[in-house]
C-alpha positions in Angstrom: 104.1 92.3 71.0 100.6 93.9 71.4 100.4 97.0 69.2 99.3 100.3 71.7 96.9 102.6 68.9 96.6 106.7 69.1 93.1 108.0 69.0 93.3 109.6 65.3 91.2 112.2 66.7 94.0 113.2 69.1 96.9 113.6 66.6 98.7 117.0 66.3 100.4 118.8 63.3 102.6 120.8 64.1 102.8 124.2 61.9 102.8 127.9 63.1 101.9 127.7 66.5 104.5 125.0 67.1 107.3 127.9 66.0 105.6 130.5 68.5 105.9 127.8 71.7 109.2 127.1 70.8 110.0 131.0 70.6 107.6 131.3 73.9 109.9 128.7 75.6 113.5 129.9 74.1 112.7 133.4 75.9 112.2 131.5 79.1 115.9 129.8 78.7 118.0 132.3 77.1 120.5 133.0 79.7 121.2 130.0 80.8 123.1 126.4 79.4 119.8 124.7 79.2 119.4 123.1 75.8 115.5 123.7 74.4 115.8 120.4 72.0 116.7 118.1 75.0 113.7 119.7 77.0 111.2 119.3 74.5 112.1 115.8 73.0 109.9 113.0 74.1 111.4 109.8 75.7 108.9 107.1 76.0 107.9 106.2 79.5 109.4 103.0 80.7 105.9 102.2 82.8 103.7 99.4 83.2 100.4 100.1 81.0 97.7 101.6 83.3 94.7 99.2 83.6 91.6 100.1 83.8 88.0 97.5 83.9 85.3 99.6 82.7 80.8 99.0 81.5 79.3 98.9 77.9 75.5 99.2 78.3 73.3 98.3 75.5 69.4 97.3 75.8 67.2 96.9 72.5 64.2 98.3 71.5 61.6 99.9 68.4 63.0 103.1 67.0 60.0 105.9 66.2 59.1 104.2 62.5 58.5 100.7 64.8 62.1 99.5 63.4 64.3 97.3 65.9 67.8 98.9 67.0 70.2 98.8 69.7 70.7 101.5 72.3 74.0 101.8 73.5 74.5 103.9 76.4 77.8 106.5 76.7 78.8 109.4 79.1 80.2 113.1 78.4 83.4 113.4 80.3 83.5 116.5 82.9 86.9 117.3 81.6 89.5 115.8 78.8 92.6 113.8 79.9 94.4 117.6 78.7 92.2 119.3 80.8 92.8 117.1 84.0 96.7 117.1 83.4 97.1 120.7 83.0 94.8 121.9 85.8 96.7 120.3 88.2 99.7 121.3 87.4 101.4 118.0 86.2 102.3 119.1 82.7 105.9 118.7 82.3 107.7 121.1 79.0 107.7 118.9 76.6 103.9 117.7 77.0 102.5 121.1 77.1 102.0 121.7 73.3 100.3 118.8 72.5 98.1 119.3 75.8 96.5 122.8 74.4 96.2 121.6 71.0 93.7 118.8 72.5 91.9 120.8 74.7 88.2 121.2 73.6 86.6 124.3 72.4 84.7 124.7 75.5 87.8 123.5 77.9 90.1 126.5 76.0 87.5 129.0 76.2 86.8 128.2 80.0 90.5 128.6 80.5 90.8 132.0 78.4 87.8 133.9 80.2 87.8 132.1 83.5 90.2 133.1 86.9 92.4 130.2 88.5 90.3 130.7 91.6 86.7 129.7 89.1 88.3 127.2 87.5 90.3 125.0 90.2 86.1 125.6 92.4 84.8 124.4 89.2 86.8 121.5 89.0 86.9 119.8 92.1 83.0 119.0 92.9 84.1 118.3 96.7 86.1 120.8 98.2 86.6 118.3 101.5 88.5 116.1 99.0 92.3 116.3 100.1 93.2 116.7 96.4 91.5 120.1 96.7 94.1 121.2 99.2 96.8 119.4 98.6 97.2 120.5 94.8 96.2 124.1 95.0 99.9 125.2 95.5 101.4 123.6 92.3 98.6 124.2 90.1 98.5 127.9 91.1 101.6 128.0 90.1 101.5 126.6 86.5 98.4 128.1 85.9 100.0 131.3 84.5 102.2 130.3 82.0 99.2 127.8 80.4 97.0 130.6 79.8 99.4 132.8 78.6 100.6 130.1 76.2 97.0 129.6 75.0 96.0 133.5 74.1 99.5 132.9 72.4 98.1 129.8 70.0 94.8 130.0 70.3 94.7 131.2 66.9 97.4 128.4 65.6 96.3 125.2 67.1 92.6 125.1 65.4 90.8 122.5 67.8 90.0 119.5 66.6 87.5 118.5 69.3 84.7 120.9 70.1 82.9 119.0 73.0 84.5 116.5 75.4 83.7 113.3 74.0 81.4 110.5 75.1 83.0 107.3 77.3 81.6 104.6 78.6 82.5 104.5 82.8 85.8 102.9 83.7 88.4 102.9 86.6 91.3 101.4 88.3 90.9 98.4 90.0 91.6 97.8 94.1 93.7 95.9 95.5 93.1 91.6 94.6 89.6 92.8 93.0 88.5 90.4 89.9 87.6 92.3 86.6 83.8 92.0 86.1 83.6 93.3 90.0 85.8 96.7 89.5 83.9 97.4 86.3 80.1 96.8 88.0 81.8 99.0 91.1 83.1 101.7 89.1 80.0 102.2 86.9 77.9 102.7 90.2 80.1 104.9 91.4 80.7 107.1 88.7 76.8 107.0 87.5 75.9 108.0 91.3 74.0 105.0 91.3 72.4 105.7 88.1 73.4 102.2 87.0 72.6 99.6 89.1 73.1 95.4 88.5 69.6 94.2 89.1 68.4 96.0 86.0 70.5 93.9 83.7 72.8 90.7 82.9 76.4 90.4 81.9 76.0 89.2 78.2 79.6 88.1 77.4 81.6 86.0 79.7 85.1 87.8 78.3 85.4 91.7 78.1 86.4 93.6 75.1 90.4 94.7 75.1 91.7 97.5 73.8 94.9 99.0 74.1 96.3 103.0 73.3 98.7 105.4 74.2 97.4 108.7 75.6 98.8 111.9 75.6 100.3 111.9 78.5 102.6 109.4 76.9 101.1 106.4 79.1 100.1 103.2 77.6 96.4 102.0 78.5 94.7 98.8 78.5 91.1 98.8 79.0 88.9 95.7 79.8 84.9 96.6 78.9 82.4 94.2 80.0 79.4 94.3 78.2 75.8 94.7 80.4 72.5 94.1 78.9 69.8 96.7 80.9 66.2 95.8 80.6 65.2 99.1 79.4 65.8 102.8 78.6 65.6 104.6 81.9 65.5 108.2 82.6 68.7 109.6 83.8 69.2 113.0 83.7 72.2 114.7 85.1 72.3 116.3 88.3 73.0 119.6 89.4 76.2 120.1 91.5 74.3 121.4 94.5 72.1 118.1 94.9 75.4 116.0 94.9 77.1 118.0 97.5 74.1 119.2 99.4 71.6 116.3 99.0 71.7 112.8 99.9 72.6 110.7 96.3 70.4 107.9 97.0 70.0 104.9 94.2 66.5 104.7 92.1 63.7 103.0 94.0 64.3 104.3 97.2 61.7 104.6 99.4 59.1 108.0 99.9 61.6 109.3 102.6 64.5 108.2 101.0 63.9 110.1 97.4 66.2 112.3 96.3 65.8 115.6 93.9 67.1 114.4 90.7 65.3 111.2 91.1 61.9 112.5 91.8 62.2 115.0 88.6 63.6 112.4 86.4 60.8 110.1 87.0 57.9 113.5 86.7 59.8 113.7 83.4 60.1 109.8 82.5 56.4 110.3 82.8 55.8 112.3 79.1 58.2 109.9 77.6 57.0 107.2 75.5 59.2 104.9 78.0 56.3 105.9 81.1 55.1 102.3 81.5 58.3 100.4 81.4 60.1 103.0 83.7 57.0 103.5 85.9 57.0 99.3 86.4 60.7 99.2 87.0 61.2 101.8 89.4 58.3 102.5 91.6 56.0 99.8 90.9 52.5 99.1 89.3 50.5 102.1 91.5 48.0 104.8 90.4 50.2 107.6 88.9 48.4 109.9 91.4 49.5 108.2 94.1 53.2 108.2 92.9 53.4 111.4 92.2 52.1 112.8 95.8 55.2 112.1 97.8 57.4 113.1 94.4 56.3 116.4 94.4 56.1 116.9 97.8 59.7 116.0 97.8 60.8 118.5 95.3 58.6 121.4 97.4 60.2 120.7 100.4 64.0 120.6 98.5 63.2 124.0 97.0 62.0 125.4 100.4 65.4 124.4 102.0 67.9 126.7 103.5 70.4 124.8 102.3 72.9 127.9 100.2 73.4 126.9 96.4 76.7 128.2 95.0 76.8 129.4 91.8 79.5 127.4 89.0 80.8 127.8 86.0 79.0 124.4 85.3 75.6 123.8 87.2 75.1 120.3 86.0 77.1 117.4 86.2 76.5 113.0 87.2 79.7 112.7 89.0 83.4 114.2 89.5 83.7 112.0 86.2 81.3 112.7 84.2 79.1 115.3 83.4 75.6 114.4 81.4 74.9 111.1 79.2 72.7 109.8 76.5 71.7 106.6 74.4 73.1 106.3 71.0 70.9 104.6 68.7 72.3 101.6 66.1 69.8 100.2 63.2 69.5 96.3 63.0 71.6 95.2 59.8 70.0 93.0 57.3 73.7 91.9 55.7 77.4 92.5 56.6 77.2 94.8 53.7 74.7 96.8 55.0 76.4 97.2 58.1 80.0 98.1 56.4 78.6 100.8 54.3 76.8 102.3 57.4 79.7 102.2 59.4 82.3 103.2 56.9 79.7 106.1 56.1 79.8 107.8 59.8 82.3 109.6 61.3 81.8 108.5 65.0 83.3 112.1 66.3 80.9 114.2 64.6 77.7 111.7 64.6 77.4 110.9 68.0 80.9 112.6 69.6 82.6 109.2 70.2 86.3 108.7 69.3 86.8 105.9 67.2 87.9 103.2 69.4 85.0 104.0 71.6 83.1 103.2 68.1 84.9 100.1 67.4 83.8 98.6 70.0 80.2 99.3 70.3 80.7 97.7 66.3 82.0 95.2 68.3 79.1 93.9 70.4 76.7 94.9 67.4 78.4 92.5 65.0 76.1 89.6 67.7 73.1 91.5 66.9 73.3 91.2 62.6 
């Protein structure tokens, strides 16, 4: 029977603030026949695990003293699992503790000093999106009781995570769609194209499994295929406004076709010591002044727009998924020794804000590399 882990970085211990929710909830039931132990005891669900095909991108290159390494590139969640299952509204009684206690520093003080109204805007990046509408009522409605139970704990449940953590892109699969073709689709969709397959090659035939509970109770499998880019490119995250306001159009579009983020993520690629490979890849082998003419005539003509910019409680962001990204350098190991005491030396959370099964299994592909 295959074992389903807990992230170790998601456990709770229960102490003080556990006796103040209980005492929170126990005012809520007093007069009536409802017992508070039967609400709050946790049955396992009796679900199929919830699969999910998801990218591991790794190129290679020099590090800044001319030593070889392996990039491996990850992506900040927009929000928490928590975060997503209390905002709207699904958090049943006896999930709600555990919920605030794995909130992120910047997720409970956006709830403590934030309206309803800011945060449910802030959350959904398109407000034509039926979810939008659909869920307002019930998440309206639970909305008071979570943030009253958090200026309750805040004090009591000390967080454990302080930024949301770094994933790699991942998603459900449709309906009779193979593996390797769900994970390539759901990394161009939640990258906003940022990820695209002719810059790269599958490297393994078979994905790496792993399998965990969340804490929402489920169990998860996820399959990650591992994709070997050509190079580091510049990738930036966008600004809300250009995703709902401009047209998100892939890299290497054409001089009408360019959109915002693209034409300042490649003036920018241009100071990094990455300029010629990016340059080469992306627009071609032209004079840099020629380029750059339609770029920044591109970016004139965006800022000149009429189009109205609404302010957010978060001004940048890739996708509804994920918010910003980067590329997490791994020496080259001369021995498995080497490597073991380098990896038994780091603690993935606080090095490079992975959770440890996100670790693992970059270890994972880097064990082909030393």
């Amino acid at each position: 029977m295959q074992q389903y882990h807990e992230d170790t970085e998601r456990s709770v211990n229960k102490g003080v603030g556990w006796d103040k929710f209980r005492k929170f909830l126990s005012e809520q039931y007093v007069n009536t026949n409802l017992d508070l132990d039967v609400i709050l005891k946790k049955v396992p669900l009796k679900r199929d695990p919830v699969i999910s095909y998801g990218l591991i991108e790794f190129t290679s290159r020099n590090n800044k003293d001319g030593d070889p390494c392996i990039l491996y590139h990850v992506y900040r969640r927009r929000n928490t699992m928590e975060y997503d299952i209390l905002i709207r509204g699904f958090a049943q009684k006896n999930q709600l503790y555990d919920l605030l206690c794995l909130l992120s520093r910047d997720e409970r003080d956006r709830i403590l000093h934030n309206s309803w109204e800011e945060l449910w805007d802030d959350y959904w990046i398109d407000h034509s999106s039926a979810s939008y509408t659909g869920l307002k009522a019930q998440s309206k409605r639970r909305f008071d009781e979570i943030k009253t139970l958090l200026q309750l704990l805040d004090n009591d449940i000390p967080c454990k995570i302080y930024k949301r953590p770094y994933i790699f892109p991942k998603g459900k699969p449709n309906k009779n769609e193979e593996g390797i073709s769900a994970a390539l689709r759901e990394a161009r969709e939640e990258t906003k194209g940022l990820f695209t397959e002719r810059d790269g090659y599958l490297y393994f035939n078979s994905p790496i499994i792993q399998y965990y509970t969340g804490s929402d109770g489920k169990q998860y499998i996820d399959y990650y295929y591992v994709w070997c880019s050509y190079s580091v490119y510049a990738s930036s995250s966008h600004k809300l406004y250009d995703i709902i306001s401009q047209p998100t159009l892939k890299r290497g579009s054409s001089e009408n076709e360019v959109d915002t983020q693209f034409a300042i993520d490649t003036l920018t690629a241009l100071d990094s010591e990455n300029r010629e490979d990016n340059e080469n890849k992306k627009v071609g082998k032209t004079n840099s002044n020629e380029t750059l003419e339609p770029l920044i005539r591109f970016i004139r003509d965006a800022n000149n727009s009429t189009t109205e910019k609404k302010d957010r409680l978060r001004n940048r962001t890739i996708s509804h998924e994920l918010e910003s990204d980067a590329w997490i350098e791994i020496p080259l190991f001369t021995s498995v020794r080497e490597k073991l005491e380098w990896s038994n030396s780091i603690d993935p959370y606080q090095e490079f804000g992975l959770f440890k099964r996100h670790f693992n299994a970059i270890m994972e592909i880097h064990d082909h590399f030393c």
